[in-house]
C-alpha positions in Angstrom: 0.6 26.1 58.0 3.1 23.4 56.5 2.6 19.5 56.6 5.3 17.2 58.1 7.4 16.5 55.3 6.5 12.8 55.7 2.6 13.7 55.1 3.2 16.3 52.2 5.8 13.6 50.2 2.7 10.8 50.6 0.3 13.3 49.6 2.6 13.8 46.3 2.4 10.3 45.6 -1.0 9.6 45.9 -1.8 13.0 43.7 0.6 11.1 40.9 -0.8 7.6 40.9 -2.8 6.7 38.2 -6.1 5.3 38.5 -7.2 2.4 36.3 -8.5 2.0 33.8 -11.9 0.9 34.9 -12.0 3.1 37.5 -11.8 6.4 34.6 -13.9 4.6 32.3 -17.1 3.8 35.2 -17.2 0.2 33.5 -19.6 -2.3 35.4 -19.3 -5.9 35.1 -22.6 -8.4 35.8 -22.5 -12.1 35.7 -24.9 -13.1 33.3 -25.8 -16.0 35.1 -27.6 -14.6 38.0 -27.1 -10.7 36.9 -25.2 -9.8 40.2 -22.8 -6.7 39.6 -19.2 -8.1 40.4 -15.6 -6.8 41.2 -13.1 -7.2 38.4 -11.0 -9.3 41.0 -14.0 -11.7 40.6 -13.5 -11.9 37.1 -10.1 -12.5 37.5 -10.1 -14.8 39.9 -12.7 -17.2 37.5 -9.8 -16.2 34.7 -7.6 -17.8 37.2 -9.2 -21.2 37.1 -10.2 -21.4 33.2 -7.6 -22.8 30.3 -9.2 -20.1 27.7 -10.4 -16.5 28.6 -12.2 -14.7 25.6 -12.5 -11.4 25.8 -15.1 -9.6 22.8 -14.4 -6.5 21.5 -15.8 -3.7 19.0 -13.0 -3.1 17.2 -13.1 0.5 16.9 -14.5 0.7 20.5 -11.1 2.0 22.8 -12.9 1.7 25.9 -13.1 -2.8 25.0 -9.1 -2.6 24.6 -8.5 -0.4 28.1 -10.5 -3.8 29.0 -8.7 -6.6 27.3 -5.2 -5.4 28.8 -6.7 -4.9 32.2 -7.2 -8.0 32.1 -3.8 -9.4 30.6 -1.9 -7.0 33.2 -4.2 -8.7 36.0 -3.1 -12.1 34.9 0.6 -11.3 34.1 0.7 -9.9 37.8 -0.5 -13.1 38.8 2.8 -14.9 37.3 0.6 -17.4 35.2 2.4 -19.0 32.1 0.4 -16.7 29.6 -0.3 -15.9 26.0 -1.9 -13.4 23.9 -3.9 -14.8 20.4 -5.2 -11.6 18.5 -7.8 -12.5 15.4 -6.0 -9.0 14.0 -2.7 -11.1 12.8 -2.9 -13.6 10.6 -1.0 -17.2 11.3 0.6 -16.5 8.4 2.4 -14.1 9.8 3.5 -15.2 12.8 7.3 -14.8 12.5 7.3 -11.4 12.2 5.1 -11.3 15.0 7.2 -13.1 17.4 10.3 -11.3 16.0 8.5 -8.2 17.2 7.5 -9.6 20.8 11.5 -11.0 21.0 12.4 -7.2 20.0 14.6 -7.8 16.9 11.3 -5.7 15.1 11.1 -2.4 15.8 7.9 -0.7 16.0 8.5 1.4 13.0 9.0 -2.1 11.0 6.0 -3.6 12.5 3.8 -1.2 11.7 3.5 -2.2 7.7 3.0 -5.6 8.7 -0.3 -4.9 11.2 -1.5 -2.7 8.4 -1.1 -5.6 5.7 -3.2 -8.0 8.4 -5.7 -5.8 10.0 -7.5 -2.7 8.6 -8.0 -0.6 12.0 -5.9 1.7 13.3 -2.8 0.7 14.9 -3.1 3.1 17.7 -6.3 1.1 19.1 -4.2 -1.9 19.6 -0.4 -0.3 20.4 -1.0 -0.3 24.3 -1.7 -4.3 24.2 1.2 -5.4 21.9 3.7 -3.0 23.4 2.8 -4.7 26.9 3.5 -8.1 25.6 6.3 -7.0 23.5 7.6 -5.6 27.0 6.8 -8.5 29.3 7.7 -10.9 26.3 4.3 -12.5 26.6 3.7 -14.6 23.3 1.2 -13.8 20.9 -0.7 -15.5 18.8 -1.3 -14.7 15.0 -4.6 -16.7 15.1 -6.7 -15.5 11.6 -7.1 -17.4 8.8 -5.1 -15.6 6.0 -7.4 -12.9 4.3 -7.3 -13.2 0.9 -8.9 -16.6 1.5 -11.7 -15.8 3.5 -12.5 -13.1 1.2 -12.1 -16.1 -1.8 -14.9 -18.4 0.3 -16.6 -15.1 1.2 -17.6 -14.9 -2.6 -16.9 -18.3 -3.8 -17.4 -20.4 -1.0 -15.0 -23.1 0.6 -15.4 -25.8 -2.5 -13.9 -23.1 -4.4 -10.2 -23.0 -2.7 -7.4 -25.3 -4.3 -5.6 -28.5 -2.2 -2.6 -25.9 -1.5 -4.9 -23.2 -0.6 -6.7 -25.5 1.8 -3.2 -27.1 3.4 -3.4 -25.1 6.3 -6.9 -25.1 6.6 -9.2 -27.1 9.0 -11.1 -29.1 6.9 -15.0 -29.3 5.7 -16.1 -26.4 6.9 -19.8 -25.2 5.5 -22.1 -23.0 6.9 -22.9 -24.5 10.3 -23.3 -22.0 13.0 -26.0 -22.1 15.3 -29.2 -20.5 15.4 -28.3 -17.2 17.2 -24.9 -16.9 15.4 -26.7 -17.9 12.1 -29.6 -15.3 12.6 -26.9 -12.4 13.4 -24.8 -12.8 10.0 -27.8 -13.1 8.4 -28.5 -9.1 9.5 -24.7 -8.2 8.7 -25.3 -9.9 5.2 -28.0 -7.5 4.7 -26.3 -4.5 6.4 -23.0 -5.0 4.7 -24.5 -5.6 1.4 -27.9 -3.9 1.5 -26.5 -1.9 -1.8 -24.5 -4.2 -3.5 -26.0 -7.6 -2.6 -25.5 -8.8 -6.5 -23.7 -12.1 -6.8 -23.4 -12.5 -3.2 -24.3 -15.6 -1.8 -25.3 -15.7 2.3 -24.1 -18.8 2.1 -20.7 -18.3 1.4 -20.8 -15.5 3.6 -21.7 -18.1 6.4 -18.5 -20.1 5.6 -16.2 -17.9 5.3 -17.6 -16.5 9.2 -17.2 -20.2 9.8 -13.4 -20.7 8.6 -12.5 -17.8 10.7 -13.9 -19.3 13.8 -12.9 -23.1 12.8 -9.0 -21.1 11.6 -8.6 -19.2 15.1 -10.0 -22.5 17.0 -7.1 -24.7 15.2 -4.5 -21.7 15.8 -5.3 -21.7 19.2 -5.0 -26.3 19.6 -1.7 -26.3 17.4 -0.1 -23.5 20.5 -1.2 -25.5 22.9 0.3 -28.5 21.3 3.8 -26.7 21.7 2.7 -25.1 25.2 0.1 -27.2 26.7 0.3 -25.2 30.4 -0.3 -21.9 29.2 -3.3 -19.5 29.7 -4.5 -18.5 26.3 -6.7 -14.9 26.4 -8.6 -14.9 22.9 -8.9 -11.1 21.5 -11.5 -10.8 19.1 -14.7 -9.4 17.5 -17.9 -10.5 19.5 -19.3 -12.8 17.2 -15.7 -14.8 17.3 -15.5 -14.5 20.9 -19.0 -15.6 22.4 -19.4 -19.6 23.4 -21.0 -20.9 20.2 -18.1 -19.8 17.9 -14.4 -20.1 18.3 -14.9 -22.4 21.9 -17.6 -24.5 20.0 -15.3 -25.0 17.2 -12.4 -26.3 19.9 -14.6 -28.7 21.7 -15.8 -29.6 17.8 -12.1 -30.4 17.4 -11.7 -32.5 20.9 -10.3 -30.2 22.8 -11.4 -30.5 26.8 -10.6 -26.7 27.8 -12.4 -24.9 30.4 -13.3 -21.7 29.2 -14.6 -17.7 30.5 -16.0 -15.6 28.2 -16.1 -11.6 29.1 -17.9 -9.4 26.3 -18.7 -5.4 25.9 -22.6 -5.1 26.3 -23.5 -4.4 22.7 -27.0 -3.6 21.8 -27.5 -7.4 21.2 -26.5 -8.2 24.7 -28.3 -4.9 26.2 -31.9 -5.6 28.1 -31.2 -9.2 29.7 -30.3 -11.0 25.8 -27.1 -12.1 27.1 -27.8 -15.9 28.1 -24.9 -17.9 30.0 -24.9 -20.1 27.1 -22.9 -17.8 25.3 -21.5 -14.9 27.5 -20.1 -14.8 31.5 -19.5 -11.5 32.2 -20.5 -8.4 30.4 -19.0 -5.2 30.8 -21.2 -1.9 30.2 -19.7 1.7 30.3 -20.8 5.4 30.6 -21.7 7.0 27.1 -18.8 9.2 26.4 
């Protein structure tokens, strides 16, 4: 028996779409506020309506990328003036990454240049700047450079130099809040469990803090230059939740509504999220 050839060309079709991303990876989403399971047209739809959309990520963790640039494409489709501020580029570098969004840097040359700013694999991050590079979406280097946080990191912030701080926001100390402060506390021990000599937590503390206060003033100075434009944050969990790089923007003056979406780490896991930190958290299937 043969179909119509109307039937057997739509049944082609629909065997060569391809799915989305959530719908491979089985994520779930739940509002934190009231822990009600919601659509990821919800989410978008509060994206909508927000200036700043933070979206948390474990950085070696694919499954929290397939996220972020659901959610980008979701917005772009929605024709909203949009940009793109990555904590993996420094601001220091931020000619070479518009020259590679404008497409006068080919991937080949960019490559050396996300290596020199960010120590995880390219290939974890290719899909999202390749989208913006196509649909010449800006992005935003928004770290502070490196080789100063890792200065403050062992000396602390007193230790940097008038040039060094030029570009800096100023004063910054160790001035997190309790739940932020507790967690670095942990990674300070986990990071330096074995090698802990001459460390100094509360250098460690400031140089979390300049990342956060660094990606906060990155963030004011493009909206400065763009004031209209939808900013979606990319960035490790403990830069992305409410009491870190949005704190440090309303620390600063600025009156931006904000949505925070974050992978449900262990932290999160068991009803820890609170709405004071996190909206939405996404869980997925163990691989």
């Amino acid at each position: 028996m043969t179909m119509p050839k109307t039937f057997a060309l739509f049944f082609v079709m629909l065997c060569t779409l391809t799915l989305p991303h959530s719908a491979r990876a089985g994520q779930t989403i739940t509002r934190v506020s009231d822990r009600q399971t919601v659509t990821l047209q919800q989410v978008i739809t509060k994206a909508e309506a927000a200036d700043l959309v933070l979206i948390g990520e474990v950085h070696d963790a694919t499954r929290h990328h397939d996220l972020q640039l659901e959610v980008i494409r979701e917005l772009r489709a929605r024709k909203l003036p949009l940009a793109i501020g990555v904590e993996v580029m420094q601001s220091d570098c931020q000619k070479e990454l518009d020259a590679f969004i404008a497409g006068t840097m080919s991937e080949a040359e960019f490559r050396p240049v996300f290596a020199r700013n960010w120590s995880y694999d390219w290939s974890l991050y290719r899909d999202i700047f390749m989208f913006a590079r196509e649909n010449r979406i800006p992005m935003i280097g928004l770290n502070v450079p490196k080789e100063l946080v890792i200065k403050v990191s062992r000396s602390g912030y007193a230790s940097l130099t008038p040039e060094e701080r030029k570009n800096l926001p100023e004063g910054t100390s160790c001035d997190l809040n309790n739940p932020h402060t507790d967690f670095l506390k942990q990674s300070f021990g986990e990071i330096f469990k074995h090698n802990a000599k001459g460390r100094v937590f509360q250098y460690f503390c400031e140089a979390q803090t300049l990342r956060n206060s660094g990606m906060a003033m990155s963030v004011s100075r493009y909206l400065k230059r763009a004031p209209k434009t939808k900013i979606v944050v990319l960035a490790g969990v403990w830069h992305a939740v409410k009491n870190a790089i949005p704190e440090q923007l309303a620390r600063d003056g600025a009156k931006l509504s904000t949505l925070v979406v974050m992978p449900e780490i262990k932290e999160f896991s068991d009803g820890k999220a609170s709405p004071d930190f996190v909206d939405y958290l996404a869980s997925f299937p163990s691989p």
